[in-house]
C-alpha positions as CSV (number, residue, x, y, z in Angstrom):
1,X,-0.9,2.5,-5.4
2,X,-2.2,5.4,-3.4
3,X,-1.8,7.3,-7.0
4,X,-3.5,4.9,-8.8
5,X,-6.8,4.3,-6.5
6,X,-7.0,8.4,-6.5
7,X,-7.3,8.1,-10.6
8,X,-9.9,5.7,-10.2
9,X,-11.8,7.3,-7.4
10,X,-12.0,10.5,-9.8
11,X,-13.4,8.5,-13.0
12,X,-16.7,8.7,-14.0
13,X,-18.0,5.8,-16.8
14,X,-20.8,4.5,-17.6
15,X,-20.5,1.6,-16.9
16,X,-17.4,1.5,-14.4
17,X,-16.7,-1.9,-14.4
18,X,-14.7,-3.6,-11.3
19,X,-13.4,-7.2,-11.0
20,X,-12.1,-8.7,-7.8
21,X,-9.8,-12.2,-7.9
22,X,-8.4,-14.1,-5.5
23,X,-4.6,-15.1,-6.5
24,X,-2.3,-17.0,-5.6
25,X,1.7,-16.0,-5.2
26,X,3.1,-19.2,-5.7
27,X,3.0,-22.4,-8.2
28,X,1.6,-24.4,-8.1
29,X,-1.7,-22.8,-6.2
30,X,-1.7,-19.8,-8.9
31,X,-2.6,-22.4,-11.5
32,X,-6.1,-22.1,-10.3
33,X,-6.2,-18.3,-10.6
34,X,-6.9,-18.1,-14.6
35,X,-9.9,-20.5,-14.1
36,X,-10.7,-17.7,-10.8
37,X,-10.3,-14.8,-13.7
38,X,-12.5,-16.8,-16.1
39,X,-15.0,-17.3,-13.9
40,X,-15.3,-13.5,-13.3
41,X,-15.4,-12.5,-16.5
42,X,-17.8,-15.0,-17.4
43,X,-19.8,-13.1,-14.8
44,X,-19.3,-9.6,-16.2
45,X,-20.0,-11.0,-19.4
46,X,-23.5,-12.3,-18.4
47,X,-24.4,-8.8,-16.6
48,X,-22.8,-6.7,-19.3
49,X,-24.9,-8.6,-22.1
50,X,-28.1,-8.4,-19.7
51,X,-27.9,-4.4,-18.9
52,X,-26.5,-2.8,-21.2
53,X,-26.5,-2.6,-25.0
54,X,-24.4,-4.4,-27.4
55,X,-21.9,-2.3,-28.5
56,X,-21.0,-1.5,-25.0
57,X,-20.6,-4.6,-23.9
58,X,-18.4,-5.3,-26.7
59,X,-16.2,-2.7,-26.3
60,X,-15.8,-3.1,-22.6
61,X,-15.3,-7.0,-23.2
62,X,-12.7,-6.8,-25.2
63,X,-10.8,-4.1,-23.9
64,X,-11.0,-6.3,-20.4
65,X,-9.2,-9.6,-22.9
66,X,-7.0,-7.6,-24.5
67,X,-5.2,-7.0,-21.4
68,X,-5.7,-10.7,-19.9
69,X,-5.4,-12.7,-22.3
70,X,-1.8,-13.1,-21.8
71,X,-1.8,-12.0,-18.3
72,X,1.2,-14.0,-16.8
73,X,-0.2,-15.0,-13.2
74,X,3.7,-16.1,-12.1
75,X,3.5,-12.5,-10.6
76,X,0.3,-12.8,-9.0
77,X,0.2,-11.2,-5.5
78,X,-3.2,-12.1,-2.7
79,X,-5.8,-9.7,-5.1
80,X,-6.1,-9.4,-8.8
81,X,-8.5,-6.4,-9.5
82,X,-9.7,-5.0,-12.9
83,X,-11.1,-1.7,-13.4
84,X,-12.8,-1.1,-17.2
85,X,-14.3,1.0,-18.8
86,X,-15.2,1.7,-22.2
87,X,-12.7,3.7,-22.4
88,X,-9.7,2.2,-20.2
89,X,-8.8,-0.9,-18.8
90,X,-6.4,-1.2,-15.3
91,X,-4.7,-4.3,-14.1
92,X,-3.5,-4.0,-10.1
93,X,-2.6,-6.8,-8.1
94,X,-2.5,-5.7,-4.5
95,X,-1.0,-7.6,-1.1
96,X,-4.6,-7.9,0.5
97,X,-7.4,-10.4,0.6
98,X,-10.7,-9.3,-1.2
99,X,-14.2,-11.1,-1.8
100,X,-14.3,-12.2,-5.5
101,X,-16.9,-10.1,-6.7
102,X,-18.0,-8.1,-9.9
103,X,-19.4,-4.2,-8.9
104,X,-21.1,-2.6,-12.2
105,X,-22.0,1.1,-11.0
106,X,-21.1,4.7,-12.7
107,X,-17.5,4.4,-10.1
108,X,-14.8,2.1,-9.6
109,X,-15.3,0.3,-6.6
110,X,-12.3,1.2,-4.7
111,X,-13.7,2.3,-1.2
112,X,-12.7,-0.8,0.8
113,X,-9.1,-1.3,-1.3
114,X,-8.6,2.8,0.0
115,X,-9.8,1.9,3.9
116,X,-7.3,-2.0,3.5
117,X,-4.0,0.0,1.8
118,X,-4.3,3.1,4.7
119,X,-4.4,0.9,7.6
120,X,-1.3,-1.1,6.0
121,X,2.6,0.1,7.3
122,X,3.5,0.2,3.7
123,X,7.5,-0.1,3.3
124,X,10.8,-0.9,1.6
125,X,13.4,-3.1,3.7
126,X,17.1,-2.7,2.9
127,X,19.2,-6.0,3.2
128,X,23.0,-5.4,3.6
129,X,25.6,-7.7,4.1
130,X,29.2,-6.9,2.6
131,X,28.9,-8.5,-0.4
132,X,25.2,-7.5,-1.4
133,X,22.2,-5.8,-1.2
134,X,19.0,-6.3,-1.9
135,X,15.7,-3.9,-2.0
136,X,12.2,-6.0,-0.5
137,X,8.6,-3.3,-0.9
138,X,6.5,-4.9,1.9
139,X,2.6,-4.2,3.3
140,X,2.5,-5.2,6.4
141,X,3.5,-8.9,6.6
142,X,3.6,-9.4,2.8
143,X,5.8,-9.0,0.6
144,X,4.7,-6.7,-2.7
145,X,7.5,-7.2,-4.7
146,X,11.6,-8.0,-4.1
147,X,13.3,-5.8,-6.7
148,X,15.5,-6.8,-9.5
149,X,17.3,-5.3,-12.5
150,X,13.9,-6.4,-14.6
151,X,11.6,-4.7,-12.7
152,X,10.0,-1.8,-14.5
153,X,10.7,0.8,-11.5
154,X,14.1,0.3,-12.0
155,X,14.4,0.7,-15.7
156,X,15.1,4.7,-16.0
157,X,17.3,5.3,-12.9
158,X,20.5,7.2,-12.8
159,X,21.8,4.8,-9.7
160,X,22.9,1.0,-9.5
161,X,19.2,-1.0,-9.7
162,X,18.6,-3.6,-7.0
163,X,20.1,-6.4,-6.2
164,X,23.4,-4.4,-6.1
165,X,26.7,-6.4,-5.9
166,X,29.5,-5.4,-3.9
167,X,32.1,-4.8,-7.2
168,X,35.5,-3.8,-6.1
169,X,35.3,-2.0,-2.7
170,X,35.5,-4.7,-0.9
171,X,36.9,-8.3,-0.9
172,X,37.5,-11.2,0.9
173,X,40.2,-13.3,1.2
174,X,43.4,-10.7,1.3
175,X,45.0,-10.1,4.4
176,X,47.1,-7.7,3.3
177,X,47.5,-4.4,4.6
178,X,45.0,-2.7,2.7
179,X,42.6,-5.1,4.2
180,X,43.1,-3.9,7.5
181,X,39.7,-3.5,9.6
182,X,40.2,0.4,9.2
183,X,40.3,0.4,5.5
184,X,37.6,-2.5,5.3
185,X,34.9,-0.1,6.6
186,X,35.8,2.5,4.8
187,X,35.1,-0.2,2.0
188,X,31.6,-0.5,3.2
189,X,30.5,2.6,4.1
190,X,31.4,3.7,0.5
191,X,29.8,0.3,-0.5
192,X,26.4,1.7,1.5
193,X,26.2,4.9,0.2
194,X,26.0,3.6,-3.6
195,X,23.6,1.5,-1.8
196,X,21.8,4.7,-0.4
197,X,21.9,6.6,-3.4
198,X,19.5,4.0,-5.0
199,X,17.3,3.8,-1.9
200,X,16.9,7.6,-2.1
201,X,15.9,7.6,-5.5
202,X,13.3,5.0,-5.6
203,X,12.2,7.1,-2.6
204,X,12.0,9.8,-4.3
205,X,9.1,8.3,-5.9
206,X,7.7,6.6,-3.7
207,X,8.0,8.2,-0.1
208,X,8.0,5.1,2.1
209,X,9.9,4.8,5.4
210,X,13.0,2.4,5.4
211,X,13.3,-0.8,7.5
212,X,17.0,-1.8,7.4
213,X,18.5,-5.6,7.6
214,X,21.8,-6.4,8.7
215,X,24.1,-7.1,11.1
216,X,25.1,-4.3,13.9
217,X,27.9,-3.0,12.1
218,X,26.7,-2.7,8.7
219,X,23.0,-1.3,9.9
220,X,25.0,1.4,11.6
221,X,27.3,1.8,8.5
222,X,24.2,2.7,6.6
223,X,22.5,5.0,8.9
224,X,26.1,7.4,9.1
225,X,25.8,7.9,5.4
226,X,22.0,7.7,5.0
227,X,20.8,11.7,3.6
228,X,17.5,10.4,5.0
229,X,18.1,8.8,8.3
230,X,14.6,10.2,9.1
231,X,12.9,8.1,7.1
232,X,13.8,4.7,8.4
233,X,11.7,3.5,11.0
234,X,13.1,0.4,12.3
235,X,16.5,-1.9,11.8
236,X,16.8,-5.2,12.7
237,X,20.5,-7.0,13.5
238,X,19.5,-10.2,14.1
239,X,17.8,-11.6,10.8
240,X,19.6,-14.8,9.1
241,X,20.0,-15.8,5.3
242,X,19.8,-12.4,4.3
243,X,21.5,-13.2,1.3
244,X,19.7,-16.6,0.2
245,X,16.7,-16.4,2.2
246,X,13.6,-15.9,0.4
247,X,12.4,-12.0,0.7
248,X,8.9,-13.4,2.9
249,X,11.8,-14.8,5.3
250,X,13.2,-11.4,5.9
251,X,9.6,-9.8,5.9
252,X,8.8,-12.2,8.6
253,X,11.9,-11.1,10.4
254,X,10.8,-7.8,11.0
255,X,7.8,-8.2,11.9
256,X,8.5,-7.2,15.8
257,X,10.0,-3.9,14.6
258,X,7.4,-3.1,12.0
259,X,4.7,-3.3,15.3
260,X,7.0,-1.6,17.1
261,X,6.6,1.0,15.1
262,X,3.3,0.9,14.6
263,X,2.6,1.0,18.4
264,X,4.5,4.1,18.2
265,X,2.3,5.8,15.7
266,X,-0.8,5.1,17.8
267,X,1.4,7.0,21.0
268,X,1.7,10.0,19.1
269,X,-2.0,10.1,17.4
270,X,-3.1,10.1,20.8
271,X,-1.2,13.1,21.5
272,X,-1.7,15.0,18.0
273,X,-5.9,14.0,19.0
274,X,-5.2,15.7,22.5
275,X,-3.7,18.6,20.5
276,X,-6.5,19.4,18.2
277,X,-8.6,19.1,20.9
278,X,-6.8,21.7,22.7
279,X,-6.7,23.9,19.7
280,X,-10.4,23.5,18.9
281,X,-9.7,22.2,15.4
282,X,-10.6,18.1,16.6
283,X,-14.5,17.0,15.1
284,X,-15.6,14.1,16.4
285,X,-19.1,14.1,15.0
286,X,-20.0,11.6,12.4
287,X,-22.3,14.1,10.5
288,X,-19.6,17.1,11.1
289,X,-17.0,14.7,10.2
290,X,-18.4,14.0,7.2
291,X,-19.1,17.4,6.1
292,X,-15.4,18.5,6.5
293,X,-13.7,15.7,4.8
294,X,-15.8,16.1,2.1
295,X,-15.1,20.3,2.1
296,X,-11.3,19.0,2.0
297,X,-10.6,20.4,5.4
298,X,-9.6,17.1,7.0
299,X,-5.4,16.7,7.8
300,X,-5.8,13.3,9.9
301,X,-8.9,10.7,10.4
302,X,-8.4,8.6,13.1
303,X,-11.1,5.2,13.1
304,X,-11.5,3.2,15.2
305,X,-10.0,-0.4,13.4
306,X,-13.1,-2.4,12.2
307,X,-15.4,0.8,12.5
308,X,-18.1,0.8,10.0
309,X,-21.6,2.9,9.6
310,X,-23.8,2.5,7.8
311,X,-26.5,5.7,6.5
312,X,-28.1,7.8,4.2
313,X,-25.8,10.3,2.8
314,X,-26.1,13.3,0.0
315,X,-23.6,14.8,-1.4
316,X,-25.4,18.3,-2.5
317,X,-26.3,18.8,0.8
318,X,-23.0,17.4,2.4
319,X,-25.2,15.1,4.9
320,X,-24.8,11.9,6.5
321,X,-27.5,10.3,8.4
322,X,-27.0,7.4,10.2
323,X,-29.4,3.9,9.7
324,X,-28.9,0.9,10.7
325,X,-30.6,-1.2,8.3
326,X,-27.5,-1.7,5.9
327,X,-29.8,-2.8,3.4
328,X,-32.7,-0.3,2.9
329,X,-32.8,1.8,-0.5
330,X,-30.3,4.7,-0.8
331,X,-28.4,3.7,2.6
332,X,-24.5,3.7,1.6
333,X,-23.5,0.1,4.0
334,X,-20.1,1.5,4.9
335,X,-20.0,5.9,5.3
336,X,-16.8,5.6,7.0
337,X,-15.6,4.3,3.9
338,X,-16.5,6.9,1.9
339,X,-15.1,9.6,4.7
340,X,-11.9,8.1,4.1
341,X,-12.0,8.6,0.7
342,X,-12.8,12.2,0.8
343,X,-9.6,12.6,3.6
344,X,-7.2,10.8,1.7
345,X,-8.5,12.3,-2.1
346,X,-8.1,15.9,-0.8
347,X,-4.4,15.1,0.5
348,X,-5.2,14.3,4.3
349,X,-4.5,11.0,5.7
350,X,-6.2,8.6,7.4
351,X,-4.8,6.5,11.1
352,X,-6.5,3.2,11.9
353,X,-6.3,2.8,15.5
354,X,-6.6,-0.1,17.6
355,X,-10.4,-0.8,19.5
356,X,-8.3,-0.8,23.0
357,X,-7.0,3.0,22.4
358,X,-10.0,4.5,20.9
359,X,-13.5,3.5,22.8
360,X,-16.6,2.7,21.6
361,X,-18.1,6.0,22.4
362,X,-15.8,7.5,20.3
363,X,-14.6,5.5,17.2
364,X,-14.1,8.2,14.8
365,X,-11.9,12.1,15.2
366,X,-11.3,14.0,12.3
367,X,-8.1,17.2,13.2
368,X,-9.0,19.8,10.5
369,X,-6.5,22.1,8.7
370,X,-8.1,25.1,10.2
């Protein structure tokens, strides 16, 4: 996702066209999202028609139904957003809400999807139990997508794809002496590094920390053959039906764990904040802030959660100014939007912090590479 919104932020059309839909993730509610889409379009169409010439809007109108008109909405997540050009046309459906809306400009209009997808905990949760495992990619408390041997991530690897079946190392219902409890866990543990090796390839593409689902024994199974260990973030021994339960079920079970973790990452942005402080490399200046994201010298921005400015900004002169009327001609309604763009295009990252930890007085820090 993060890849995708950094293609978009970098294209230039004119017209860049973006769509925003509310969906639905399950029947029967997502039978009202292709009369949603149609009323969108319906919209583009009108302004399309109205502001731009005819070929154009031609082109741009029928690349948007060529990809829709057989979009299957059985995979709809919260947000269905289209990005087209004359050029291109994107389909992403995204585990936030939105406000349905059609933005016609010379940029896609991805500045508030960048600000909702960095203040998510983005992650995959491994279910084990002896018989199975199954792979869950979550956003905070939504599921994205529980993976299966159809999905297209899965279609090229060199490991077993998810769900993965335990085939053979172990079974139940011989109490021979082969089945003693020794050789049983060295049944699983073999059992949970197949399991691992899968985990760490998907990984590999994706770099998201691990949540891991099971009871005691098998979570600490996993985490002796992990290669990563590092990466998992929280595990969770007391979740049921983690075979037959639906993957929002398990989601929901970690939920404690998952703001556990969070908490934790506030603790020690405090701390790296203190740092660059101490090091003279911390700006908290809006206008100064500005200036270095947009230089690409920003590692971490910390914002206040909910923080927005709005101002007057150019980009030749790498200024901000701040206004408050949202509204008035040239004035950009959200500039901490657009500063977290800049940090996260030019490889920083960007910390949303709760309004208890950071004050009022200061609701935005910026540490700088140098």
């Amino acid at each position: 996702m993060k890849a995708t919104l950094k293609s978009l932020r970098e294209t230039k059309a004119n017209p860049a066209v973006s769509i925003f839909v509310k969906t639905h993730r399950e029947h029967p509610d997502n039978e009202k999202d292709p009369i949603a889409l149609k009323n969108q379009l319906k919209v583009v169409e009108e302004r399309l028609t109205t502001e731009y010439d005819k070929r154009t809007a031609t082109t741009i109108l029928d690349n948007i139904h060529a990809k829709t008109n057989d979009l299957n909405h059985n995979y709809n997540l919260d947000t269905l957003a289209i990005f087209a050009s004359t050029d291109d046309v994107q389909i992403v459906r995204m585990p936030i809400d939105t406000t349905e809306r059609v933005v016609i400009s010379d940029r896609f209009a991805t500045r508030d999807l960048v600000r909702d997808m960095a203040s998510a905990v983005h992650y995959y949760t491994v279910v084990l139990t002896r018989e199975k495992a199954r792979l869950i990619e979550a956003s905070n408390d939504r599921v994205v997508i529980e993976l299966d041997k159809n999905d297209d991530t899965q279609n090229h690897m060199e490991s077993i794809p998810f769900p993965i079946d335990n085939n053979g190392l172990y079974t139940t219902g011989d109490g021979g002496s082969d089945r003693s409890a020794s050789k049983e866990d060295t049944y699983l543990k073999e059992f949970f590094n197949q399991v691992d090796k899968s985990v760490q390839e998907l990984w590999g593409e994706h770099k998201m920390p691990l949540v891991i689902v099971g009871d005691a024994r098998n979570v600490s199974y996993y985490k002796e053959v992990c290669d990563r260990p590092e990466n998992i973030i929280a595990t969770v021994s007391n979740a049921t039906d983690l075979e037959d339960g639906s993957a929002q079920h398990v989601i929901d079970s970690v939920q404690k764990a998952v703001e556990e973790y969070r908490t934790s990452l506030h603790e020690a942005a405090l701390g790296e904040i203190d740092k660059a402080r101490g090091a003279n490399m911390l700006t908290t200046d809006l206008q100064e802030v500005y200036r270095a994201a947009y230089q690409g010298a920003g590692e971490t921005l910390y914002v206040r959660r909910g923080y927005i400015q709005p101002a007057k900004i150019d980009e030749k002169a790498q200024t901000l100014s701040i206004v408050e009327d949202s509204a008035a001609e040239g004035v950009t309604d959200d500039a901490v939007g657009e500063i977290i763009e800049h940090v996260i295009h030019n490889g920083g990252e960007a910390v949303f912090m709760p309004q208890d930890i950071m004050a009022a007085d200061q609701p935005i820090a910026l540490v700088t590479r140098y």
